[in-house]
Backbone as CSV, one residue per row, in Angstrom:
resi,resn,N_x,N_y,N_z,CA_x,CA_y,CA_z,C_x,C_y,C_z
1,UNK,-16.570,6.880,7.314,-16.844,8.161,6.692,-15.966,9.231,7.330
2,UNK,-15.619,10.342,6.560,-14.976,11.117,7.102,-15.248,12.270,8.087
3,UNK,-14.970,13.041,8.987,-15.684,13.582,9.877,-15.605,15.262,8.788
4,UNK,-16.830,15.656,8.622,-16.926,16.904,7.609,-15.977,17.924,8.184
5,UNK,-15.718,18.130,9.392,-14.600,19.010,9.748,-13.268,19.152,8.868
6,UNK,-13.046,17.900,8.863,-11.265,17.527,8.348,-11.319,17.278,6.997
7,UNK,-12.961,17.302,5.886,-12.571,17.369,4.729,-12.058,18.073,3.562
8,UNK,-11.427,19.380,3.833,-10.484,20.022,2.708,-10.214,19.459,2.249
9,UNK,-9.747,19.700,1.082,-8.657,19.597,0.236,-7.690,19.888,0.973
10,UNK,-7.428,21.412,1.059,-5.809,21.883,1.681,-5.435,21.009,3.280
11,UNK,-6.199,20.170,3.764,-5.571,19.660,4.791,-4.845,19.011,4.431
12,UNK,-3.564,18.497,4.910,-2.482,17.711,4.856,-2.735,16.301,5.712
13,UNK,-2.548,15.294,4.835,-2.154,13.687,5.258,-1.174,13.966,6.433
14,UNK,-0.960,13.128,7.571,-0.102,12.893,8.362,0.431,10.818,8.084
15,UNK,1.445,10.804,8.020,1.776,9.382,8.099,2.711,8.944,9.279
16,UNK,2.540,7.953,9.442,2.992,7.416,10.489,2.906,5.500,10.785
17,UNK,3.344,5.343,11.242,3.440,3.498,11.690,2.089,3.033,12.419
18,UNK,1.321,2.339,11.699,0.506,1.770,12.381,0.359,1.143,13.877
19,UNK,-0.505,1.319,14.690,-0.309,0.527,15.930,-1.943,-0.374,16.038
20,UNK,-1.585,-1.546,17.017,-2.529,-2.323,16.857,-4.098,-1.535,16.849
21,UNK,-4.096,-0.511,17.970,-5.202,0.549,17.772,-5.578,0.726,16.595
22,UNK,-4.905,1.079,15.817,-5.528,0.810,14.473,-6.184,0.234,13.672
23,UNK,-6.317,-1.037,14.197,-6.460,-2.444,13.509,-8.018,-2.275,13.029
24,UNK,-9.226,-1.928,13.683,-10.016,-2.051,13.586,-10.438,-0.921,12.630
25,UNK,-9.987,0.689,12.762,-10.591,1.293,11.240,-9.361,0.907,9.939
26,UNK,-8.326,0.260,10.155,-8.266,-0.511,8.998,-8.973,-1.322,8.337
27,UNK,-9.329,-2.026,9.159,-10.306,-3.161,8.720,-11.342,-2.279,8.083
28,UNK,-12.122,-1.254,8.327,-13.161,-0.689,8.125,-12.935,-0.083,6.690
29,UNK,-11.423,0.384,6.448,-11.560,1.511,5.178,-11.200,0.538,4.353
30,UNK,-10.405,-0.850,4.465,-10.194,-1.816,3.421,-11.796,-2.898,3.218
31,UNK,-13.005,-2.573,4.266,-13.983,-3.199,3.486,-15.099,-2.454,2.579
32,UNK,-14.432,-1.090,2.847,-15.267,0.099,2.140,-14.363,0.203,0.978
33,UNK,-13.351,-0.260,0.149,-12.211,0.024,-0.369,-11.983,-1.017,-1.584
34,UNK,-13.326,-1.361,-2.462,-12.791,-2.129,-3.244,-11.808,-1.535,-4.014
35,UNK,-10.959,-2.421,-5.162,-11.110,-3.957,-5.496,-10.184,-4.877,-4.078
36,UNK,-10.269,-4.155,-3.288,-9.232,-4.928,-2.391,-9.753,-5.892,-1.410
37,UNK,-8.925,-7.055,-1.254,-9.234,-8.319,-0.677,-9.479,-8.022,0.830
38,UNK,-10.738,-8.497,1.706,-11.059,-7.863,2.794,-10.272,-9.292,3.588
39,UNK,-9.414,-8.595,4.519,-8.781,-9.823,5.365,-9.264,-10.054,7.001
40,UNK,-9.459,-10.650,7.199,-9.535,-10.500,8.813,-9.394,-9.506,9.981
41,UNK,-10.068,-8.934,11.392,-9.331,-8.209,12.068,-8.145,-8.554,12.558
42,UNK,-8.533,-9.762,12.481,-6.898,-10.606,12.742,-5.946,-10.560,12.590
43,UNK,-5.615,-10.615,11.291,-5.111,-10.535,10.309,-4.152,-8.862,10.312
44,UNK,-5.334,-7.726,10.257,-4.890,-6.772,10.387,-4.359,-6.317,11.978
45,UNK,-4.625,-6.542,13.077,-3.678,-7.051,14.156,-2.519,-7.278,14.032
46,UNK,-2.164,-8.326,13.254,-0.972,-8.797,13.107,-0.079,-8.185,12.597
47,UNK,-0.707,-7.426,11.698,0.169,-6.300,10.570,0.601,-5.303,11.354
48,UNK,-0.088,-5.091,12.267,-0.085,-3.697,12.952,0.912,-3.763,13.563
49,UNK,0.995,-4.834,14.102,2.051,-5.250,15.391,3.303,-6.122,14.836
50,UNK,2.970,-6.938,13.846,4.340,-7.389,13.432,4.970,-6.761,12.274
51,UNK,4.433,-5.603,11.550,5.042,-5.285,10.228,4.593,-3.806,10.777
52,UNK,4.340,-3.388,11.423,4.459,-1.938,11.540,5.589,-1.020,11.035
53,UNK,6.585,-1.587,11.279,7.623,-0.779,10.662,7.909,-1.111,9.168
54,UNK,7.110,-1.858,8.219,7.143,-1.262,7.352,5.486,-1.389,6.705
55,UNK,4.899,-0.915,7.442,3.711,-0.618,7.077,3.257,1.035,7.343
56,UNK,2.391,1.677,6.689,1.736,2.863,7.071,0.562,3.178,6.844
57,UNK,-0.127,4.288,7.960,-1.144,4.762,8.070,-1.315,6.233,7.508
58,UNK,-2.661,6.650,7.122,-2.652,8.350,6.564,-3.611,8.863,7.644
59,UNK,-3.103,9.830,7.921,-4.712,10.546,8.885,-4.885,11.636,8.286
60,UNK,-6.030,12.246,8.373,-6.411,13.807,8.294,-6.967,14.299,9.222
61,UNK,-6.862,14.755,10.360,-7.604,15.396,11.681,-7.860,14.048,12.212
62,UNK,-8.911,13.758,12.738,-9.332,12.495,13.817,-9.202,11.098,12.637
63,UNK,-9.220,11.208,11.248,-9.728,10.495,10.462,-8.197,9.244,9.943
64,UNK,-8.578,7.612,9.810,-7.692,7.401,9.458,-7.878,7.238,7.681
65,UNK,-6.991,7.705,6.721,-7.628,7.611,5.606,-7.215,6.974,4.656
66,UNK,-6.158,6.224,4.785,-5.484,5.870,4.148,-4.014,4.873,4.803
67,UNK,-3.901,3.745,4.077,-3.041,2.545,4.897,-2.347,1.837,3.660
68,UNK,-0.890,1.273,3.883,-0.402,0.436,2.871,-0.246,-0.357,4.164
69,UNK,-0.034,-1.576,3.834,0.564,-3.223,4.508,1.874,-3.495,3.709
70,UNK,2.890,-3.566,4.200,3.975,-3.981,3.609,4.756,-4.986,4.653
71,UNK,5.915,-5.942,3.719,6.794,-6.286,4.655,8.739,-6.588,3.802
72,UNK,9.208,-6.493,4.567,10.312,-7.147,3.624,10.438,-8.649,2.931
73,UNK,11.284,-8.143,2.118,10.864,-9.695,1.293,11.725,-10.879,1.730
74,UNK,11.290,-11.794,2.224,12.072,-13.170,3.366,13.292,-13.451,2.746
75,UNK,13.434,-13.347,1.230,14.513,-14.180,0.495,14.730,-13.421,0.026
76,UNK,14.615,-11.778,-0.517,15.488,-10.599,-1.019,15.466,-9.651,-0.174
77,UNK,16.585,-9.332,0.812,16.789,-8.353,1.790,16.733,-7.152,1.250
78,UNK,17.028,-7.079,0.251,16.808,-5.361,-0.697,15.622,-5.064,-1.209
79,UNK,14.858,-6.167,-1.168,13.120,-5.565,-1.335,12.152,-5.854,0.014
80,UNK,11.163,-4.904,-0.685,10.318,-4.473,0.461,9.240,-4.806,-0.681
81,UNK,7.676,-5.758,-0.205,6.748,-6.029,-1.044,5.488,-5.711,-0.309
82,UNK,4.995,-4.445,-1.129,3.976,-4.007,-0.604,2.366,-4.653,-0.645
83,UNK,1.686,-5.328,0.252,0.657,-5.841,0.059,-0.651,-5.490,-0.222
84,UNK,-0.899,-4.299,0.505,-2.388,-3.202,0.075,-2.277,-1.961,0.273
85,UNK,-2.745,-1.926,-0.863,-2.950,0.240,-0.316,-4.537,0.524,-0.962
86,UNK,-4.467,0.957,0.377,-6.107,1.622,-0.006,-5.689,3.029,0.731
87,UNK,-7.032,3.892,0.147,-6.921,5.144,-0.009,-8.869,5.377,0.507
88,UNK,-9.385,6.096,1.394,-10.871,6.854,1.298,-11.303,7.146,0.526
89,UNK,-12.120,7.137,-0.219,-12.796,7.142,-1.400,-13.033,8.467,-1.824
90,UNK,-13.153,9.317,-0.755,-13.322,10.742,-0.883,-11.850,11.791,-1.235
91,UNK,-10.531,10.722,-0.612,-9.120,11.348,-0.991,-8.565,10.485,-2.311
92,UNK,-8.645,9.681,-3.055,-8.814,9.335,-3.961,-8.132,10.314,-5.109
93,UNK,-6.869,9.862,-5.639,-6.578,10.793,-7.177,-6.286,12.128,-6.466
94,UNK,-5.747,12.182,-5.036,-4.998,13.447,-4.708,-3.637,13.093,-4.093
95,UNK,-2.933,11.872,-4.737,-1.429,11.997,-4.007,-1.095,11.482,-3.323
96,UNK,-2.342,10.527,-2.138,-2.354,10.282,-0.948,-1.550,8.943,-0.799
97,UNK,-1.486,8.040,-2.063,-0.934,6.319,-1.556,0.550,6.750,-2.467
98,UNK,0.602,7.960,-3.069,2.231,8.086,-3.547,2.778,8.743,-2.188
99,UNK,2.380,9.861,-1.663,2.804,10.116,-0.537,3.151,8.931,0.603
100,UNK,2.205,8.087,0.607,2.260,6.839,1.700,4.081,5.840,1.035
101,UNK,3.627,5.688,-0.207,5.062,4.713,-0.596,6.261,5.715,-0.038
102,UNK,6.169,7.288,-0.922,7.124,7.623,-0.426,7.894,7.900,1.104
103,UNK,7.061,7.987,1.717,7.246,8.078,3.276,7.873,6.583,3.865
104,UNK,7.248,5.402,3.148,7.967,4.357,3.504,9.136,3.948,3.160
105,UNK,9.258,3.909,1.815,10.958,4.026,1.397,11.946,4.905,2.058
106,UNK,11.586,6.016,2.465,12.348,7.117,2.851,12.409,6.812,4.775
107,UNK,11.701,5.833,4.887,12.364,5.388,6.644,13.988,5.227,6.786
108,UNK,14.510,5.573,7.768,15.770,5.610,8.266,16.108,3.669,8.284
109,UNK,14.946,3.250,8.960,15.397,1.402,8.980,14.980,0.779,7.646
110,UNK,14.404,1.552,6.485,14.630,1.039,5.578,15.523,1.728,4.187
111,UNK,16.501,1.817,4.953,18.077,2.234,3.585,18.104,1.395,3.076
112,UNK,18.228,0.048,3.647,19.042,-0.969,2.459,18.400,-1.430,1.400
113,UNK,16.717,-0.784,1.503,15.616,-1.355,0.362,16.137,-0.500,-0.885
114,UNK,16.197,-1.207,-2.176,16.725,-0.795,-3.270,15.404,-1.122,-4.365
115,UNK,14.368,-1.947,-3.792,13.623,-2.400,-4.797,12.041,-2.511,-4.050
116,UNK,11.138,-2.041,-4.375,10.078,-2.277,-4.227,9.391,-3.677,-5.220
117,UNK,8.415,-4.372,-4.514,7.702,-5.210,-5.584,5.812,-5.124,-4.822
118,UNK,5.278,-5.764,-5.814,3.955,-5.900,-5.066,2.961,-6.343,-6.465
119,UNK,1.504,-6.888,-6.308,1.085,-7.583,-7.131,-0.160,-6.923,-7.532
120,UNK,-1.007,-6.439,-9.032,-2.007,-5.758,-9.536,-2.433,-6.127,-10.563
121,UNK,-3.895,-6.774,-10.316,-4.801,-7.713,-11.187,-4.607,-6.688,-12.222
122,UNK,-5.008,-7.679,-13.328,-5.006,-6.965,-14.808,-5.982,-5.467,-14.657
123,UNK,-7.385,-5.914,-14.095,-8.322,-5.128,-14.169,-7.759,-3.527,-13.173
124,UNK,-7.170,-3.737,-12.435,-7.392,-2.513,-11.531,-6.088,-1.629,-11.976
125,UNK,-7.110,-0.976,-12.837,-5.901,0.229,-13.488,-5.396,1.339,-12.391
126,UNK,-6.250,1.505,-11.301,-6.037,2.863,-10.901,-4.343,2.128,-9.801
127,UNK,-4.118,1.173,-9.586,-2.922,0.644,-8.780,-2.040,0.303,-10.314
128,UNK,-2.098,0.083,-11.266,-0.917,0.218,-12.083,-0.821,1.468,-12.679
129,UNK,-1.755,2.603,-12.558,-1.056,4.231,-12.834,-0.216,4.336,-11.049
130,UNK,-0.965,3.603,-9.765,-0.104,4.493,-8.897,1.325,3.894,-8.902
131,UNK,1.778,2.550,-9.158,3.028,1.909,-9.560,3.724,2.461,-10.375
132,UNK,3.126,2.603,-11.874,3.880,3.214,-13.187,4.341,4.702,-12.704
133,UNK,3.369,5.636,-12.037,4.090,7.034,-11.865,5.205,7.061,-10.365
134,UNK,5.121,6.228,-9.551,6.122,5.514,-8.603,7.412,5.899,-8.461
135,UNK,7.432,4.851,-10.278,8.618,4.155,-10.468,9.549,5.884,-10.902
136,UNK,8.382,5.897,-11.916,8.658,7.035,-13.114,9.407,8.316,-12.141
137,UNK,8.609,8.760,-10.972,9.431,9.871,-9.548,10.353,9.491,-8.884
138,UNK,10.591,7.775,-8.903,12.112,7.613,-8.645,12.864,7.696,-9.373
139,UNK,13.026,7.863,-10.974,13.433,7.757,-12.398,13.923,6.254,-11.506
140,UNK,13.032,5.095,-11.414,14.046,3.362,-11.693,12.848,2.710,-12.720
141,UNK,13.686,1.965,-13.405,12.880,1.071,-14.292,12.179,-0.137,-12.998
142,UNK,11.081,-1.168,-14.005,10.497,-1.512,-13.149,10.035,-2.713,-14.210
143,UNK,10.031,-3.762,-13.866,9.518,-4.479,-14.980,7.903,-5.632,-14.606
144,UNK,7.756,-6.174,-14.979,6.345,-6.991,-14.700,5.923,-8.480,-15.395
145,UNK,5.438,-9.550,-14.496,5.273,-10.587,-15.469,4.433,-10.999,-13.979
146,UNK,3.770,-12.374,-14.565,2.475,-12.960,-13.647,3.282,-13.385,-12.635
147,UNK,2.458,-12.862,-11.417,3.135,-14.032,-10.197,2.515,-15.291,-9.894
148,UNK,1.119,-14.716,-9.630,0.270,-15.990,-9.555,-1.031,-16.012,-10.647
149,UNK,-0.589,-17.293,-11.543,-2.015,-17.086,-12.332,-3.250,-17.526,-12.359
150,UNK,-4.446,-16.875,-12.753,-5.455,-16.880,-12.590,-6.673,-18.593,-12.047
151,UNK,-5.577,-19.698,-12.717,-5.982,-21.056,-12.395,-5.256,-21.125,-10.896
152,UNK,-4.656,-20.703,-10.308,-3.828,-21.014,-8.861,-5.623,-20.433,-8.182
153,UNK,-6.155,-19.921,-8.073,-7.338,-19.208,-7.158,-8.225,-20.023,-7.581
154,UNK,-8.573,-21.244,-7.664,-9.454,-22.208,-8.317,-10.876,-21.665,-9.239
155,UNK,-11.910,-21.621,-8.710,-13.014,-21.327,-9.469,-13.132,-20.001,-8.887
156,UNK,-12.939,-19.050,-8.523,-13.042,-18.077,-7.484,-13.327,-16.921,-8.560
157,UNK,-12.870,-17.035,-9.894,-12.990,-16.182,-10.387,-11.885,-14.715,-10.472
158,UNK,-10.709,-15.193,-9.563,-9.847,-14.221,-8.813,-9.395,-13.925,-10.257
159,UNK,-8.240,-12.892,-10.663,-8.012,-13.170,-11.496,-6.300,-13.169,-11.517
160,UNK,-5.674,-13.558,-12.009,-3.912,-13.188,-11.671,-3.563,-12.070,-11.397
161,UNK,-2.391,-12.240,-10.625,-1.732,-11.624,-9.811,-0.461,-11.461,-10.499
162,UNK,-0.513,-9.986,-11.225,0.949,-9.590,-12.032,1.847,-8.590,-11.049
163,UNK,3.393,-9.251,-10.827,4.365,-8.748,-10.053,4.663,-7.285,-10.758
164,UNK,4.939,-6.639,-10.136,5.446,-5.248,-10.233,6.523,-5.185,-9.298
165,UNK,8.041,-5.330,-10.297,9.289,-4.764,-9.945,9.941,-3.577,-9.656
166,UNK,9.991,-2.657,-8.765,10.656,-1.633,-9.331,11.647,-1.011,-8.436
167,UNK,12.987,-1.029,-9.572,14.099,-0.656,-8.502,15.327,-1.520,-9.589
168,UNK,16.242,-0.507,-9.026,17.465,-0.284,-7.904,16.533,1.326,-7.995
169,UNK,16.209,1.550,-6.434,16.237,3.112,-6.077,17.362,3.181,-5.330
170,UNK,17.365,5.299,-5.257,18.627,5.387,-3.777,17.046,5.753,-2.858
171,UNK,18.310,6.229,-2.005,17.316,6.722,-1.361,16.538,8.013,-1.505
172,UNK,15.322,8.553,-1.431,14.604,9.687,-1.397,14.957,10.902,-1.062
């Protein structure tokens, strides 16, 4: 929850690189944070410390509020594939996970990224408006087709996993 001090509106997000310190109210705002897949502290550890640099955190005063997980992509050096973004439920529909992409593209160690990608179930509209308007503020096209479909997650009920391309950007 957020500490009532730091909840304006007019306060400003701070972003910055995750550190393992973090790990644990990550974990916290991604299990308060559906539709998103709750992963391990472990897990988020690892992120902290091995993908930090291209991952980010949002704060507002003491509060962390907001986090993407990203990493580069193993077999396309010009993309960067973002894995989660969650946002506080209370900052929500104010800017906060476009601000987060943009701050990451716009890193000094990541120039050579020309292409973002990352994956958004059919159902969760509010991550294909924050993709579609993304693309649309970099003016790059962006295109989309299934990555993983819905029979790969066995009975789970999961449902596919549609890629979101977008890019050639410059830089910011």
């Amino acid at each position: 929850m957020l500490d009532p001090n730091s909840n304006r509106k007019e306060d400003p997000c701070q972003f910055r690189e995750p550190g393992i310190e973090d790990a644990q109210k990550i974990y916290n705002l991604i299990e308060r944070s559906g539709p998103l897949d709750l992963n391990s502290l472990y897990c988020y550890l690892l992120i902290t410390d091995h993908f930090c640099k291209t991952s980010v955190v949002a704060e507002r005063g003491i509060n962390l509020v907001g986090f993407i997980s990203a990493y580069m992509h193993p077999l396309k050096k010009d993309t960067i594939f973002v894995w989660q973004v969650a946002v506080d439920k209370e900052l929500r529909k104010q800017g906060v996970a476009g601000k987060m992409l943009e701050h990451l593209i716009s890193r000094p160690g990541l120039s050579t990224v020309s292409y973002l990608e990352t994956t958004v179930n059919p159902s969760n509209q509010n991550s294909r408006a924050l993709f579609d308007s993304f693309a649309k503020k970099l003016l790059a096209p962006y295109s989309t087709a299934t990555l993983f479909p819905e029979g790969l997650f066995g009975d789970t009920g999961h449902e596919e996993e549609v890629l979101f391309r977008i890019g050639p950007f410059g830089s910011m």
